[in-house]
C-alpha positions in Angstrom: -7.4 30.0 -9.2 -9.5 28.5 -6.5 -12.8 29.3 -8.2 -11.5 27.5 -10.7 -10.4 24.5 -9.6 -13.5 24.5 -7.0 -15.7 24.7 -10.3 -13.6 22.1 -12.3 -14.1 20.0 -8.7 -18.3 19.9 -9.4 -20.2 17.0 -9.4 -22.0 16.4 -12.9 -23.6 13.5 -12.1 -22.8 9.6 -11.0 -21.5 6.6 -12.4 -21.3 3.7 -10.6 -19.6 4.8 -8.1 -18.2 7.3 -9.7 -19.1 10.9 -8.9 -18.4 12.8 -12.1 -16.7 16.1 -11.7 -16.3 18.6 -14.5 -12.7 18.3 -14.5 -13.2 14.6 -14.9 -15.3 14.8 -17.7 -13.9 17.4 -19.6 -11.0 15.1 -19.0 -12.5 12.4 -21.1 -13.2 14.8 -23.9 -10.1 15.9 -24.5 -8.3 12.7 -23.5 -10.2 11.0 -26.9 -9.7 14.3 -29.2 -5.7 14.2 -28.2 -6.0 10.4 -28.9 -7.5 11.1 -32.1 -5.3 13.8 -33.3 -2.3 11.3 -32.3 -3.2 8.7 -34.3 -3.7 10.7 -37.6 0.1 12.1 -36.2 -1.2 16.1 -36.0 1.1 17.9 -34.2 -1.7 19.9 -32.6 -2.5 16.6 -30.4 0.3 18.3 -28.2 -1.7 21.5 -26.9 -4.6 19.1 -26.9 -2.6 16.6 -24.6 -1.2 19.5 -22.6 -4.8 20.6 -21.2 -6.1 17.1 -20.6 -3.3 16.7 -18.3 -4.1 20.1 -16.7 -7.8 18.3 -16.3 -6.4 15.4 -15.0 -3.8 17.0 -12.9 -7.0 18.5 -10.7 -9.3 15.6 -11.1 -6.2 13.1 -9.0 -5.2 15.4 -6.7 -8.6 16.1 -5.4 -8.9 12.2 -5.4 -5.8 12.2 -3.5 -4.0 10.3 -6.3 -1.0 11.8 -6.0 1.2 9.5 -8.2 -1.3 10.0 -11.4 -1.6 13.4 -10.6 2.8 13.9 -10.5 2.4 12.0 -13.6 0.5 14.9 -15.8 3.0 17.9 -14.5 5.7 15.2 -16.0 3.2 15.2 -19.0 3.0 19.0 -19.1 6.3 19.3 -19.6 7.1 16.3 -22.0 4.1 17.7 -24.1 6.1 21.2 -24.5 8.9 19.7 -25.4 7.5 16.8 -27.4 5.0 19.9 -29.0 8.6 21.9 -30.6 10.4 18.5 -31.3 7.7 17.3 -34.0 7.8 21.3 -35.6 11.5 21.8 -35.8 13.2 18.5 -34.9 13.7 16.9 -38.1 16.9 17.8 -40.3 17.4 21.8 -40.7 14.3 22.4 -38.2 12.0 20.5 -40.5 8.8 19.0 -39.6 10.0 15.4 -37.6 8.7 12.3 -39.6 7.7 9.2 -38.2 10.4 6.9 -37.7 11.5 3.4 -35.7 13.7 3.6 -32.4 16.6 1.4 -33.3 17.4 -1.6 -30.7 19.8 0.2 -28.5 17.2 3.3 -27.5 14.6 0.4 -26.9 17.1 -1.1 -24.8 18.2 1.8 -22.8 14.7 3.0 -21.9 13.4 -0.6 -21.4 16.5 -1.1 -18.7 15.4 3.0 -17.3 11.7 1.9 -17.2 12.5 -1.2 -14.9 14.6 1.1 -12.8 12.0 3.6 -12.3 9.0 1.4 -11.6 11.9 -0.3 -9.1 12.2 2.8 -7.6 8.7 4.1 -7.6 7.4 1.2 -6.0 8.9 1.9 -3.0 8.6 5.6 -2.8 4.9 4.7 -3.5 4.3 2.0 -1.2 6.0 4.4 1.8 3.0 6.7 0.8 0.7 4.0 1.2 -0.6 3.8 -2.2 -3.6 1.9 -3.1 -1.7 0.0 -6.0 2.1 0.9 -5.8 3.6 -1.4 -7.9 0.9 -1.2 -10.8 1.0 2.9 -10.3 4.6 2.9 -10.8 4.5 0.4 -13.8 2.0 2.0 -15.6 3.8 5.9 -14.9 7.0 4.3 -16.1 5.6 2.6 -19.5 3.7 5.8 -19.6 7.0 8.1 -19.2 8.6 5.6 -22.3 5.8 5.8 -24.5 5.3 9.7 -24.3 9.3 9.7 -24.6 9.0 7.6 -28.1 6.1 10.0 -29.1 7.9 13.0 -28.8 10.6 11.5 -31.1 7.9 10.3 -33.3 8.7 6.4 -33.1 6.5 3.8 -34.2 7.3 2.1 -31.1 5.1 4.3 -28.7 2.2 2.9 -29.2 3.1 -0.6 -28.2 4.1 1.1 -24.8 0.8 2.9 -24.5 -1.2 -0.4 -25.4 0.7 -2.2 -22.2 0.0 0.6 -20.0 -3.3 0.5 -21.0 -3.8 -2.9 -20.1 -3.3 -2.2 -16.5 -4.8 1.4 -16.9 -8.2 0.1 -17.4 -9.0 -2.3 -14.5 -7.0 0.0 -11.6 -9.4 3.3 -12.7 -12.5 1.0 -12.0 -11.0 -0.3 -8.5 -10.5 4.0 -7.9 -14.0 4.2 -8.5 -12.9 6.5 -11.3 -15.7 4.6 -14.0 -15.4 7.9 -16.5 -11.7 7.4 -16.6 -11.6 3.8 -17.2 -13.9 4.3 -20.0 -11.9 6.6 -21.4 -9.2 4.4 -21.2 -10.7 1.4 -22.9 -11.6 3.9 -26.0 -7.5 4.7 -25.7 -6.7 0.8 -25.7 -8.8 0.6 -29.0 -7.7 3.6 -30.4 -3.8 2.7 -29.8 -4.4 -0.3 -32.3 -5.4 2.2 -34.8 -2.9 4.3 -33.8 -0.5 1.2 -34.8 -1.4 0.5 -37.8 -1.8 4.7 -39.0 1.6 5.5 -38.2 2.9 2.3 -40.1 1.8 3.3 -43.6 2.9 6.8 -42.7 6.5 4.9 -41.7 6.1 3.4 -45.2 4.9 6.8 -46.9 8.1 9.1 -46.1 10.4 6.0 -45.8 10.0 4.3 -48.9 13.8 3.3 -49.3 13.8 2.1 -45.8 10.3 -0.1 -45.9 11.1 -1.8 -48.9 14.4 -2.9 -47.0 15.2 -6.2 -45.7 17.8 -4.6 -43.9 17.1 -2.6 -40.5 16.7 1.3 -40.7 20.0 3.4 -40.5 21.6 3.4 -36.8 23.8 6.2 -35.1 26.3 5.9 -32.4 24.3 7.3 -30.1 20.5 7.7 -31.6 18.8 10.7 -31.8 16.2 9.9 -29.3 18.4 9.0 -26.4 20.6 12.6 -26.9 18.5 14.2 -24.6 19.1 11.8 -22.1 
């Protein structure tokens, strides 16, 4: 296990002021491929996902980044989870289709995701964190988006396009160049992303997108029963 993570710790070469490591790098790779695969809504975006975070998971610990690197073990997980939801949780253990989270799931999480970057700013500025309250916005719109994705909601991907936002600029002040990079081909992709998953909406739900009137609702929706 050390070897390993000694040789996912090499230098590759510089950016910037970046010092590449393998782990970084193959980071980047299989943060776009997972990207990709997401976008076209393949569920093998999920084993994909789940070693990018193992990548990342090395590359911000060794950077001391502990908050970003807590953030992928949450992402390990969700990606198991989120991996068996999209096989078997549709109706009868079909294949899940892509669907929108009604008001009062968008609600719920909104209020959770203000509570938790609440929350994290403080246990992160204690730590001393670099940027505590934009680490602990971006891990909670982060937490909400991966949330929505594992229920297949359209919705994600508005979530992943404001994380992004802030993403981008705080990788370059880490003098992680690679990462931020990366991140800007996520931002673009997350557009496509948008608009993919829309005519797939409109593809399995053709009685619900030719409706004026919004989707079916449940008492408590699907999505949130986990919570």
């Amino acid at each position: 296990m050390t070897s390993a993570i000694a040789l996912l710790n090499r230098q590759l070469f510089v950016l910037g002021a970046d010092h590449v490591s393998s782990a970084e790098l193959l980071g980047f790779v299989t943060g776009v491929w997972c990207v990709w695969l997401t976008v076209k809504a393949k569920v093998s975006n999920f084993p994909v996902g789940i070693a990018n975070s193992i990548f990342f998971l090395v590359l911000f610990f060794s950077a001391k980044l502990y908050a970003d690197g807590s953030l992928q073990i949450v992402y390990i997980v969700l990606g198991v989870v989120g991996w068996w939801q999209w096989v078997f949780g549709g109706a009868g253990k079909t294949r899940l289709i892509v669907t929108k989270a009604s008001p009062l799931s968008l609600g719920v999480l909104m209020a959770l995701g203000v509570g938790a970057t609440w929350l994290l700013t403080l246990v992160l500025g204690a730590a001393h964190d670099i940027a505590p309250f934009r680490d602990a916005l971006t891990t909670a719109l982060s937490l909400v988006a991966q949330w929505l994705l594992n229920y297949k909601k359209i919705q994600n991907w508005y979530y992943w396009i404001a994380a992004d936002v802030i993403y981008v600029p705080l990788y370059f002040v880490k003098h992680l160049d690679l990462t931020g990079i990366v991140y800007v081909f996520f931002f673009a992709l997350c557009f496509a992303g948008l608009k993919t998953w829309k005519n797939i909406f409109r593809s399995d739900n053709p009685e619900l997108a030719s409706s004026t009137q919004t989707p079916r609702s449940e008492t408590i929706p699907a999505e949130l029963g986990a919570l």
